[in-house]
C-alpha positions in Angstrom: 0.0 0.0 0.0 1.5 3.1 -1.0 0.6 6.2 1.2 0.1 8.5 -1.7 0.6 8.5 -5.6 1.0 11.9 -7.6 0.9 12.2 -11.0 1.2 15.9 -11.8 -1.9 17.6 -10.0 -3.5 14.5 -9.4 -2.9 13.2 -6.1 -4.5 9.8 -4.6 -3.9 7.9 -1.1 -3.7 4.5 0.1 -2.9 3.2 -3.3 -2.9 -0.5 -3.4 0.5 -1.9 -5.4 2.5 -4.4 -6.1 6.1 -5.0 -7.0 7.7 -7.1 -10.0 10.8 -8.6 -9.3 13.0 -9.0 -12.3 14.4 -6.7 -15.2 10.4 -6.4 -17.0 8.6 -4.2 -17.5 11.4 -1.5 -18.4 9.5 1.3 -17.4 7.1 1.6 -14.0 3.5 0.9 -14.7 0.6 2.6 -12.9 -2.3 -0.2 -12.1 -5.6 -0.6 -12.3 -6.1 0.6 -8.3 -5.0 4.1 -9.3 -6.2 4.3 -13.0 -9.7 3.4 -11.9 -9.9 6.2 -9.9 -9.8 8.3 -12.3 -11.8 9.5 -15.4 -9.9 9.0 -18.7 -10.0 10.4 -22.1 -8.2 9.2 -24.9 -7.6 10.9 -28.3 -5.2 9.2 -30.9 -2.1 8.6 -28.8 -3.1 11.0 -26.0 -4.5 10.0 -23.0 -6.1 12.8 -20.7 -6.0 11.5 -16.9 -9.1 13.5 -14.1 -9.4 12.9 -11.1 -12.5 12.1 -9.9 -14.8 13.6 -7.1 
């Protein structure tokens, strides 16, 4: 559980995670328990991120 995730001005707590051991994925991922907290738009390759209220 992470205390608090920030992505630019969106800022969520008690963030449920979990860590991969190993040299994949390459890049951090954010998951589902943060992403479905939020209201996304997506517009060809763009991806517009709200936080909900």
């Amino acid at each position: 559980m992470l205390d608090q995730v920030q992505v630019s001005q969106i800022r969520l707590h008690n963030v449920s995670t979990m860590l991969l051991d190993g040299p994949e994925p390459a890049r951090a991922l954010l998951q589902m328990s943060f992403l479905g907290q939020l209201d996304m738009e997506r517009s060809g390759e763009r991806m517009d991120l709200k936080q909900k209220f």
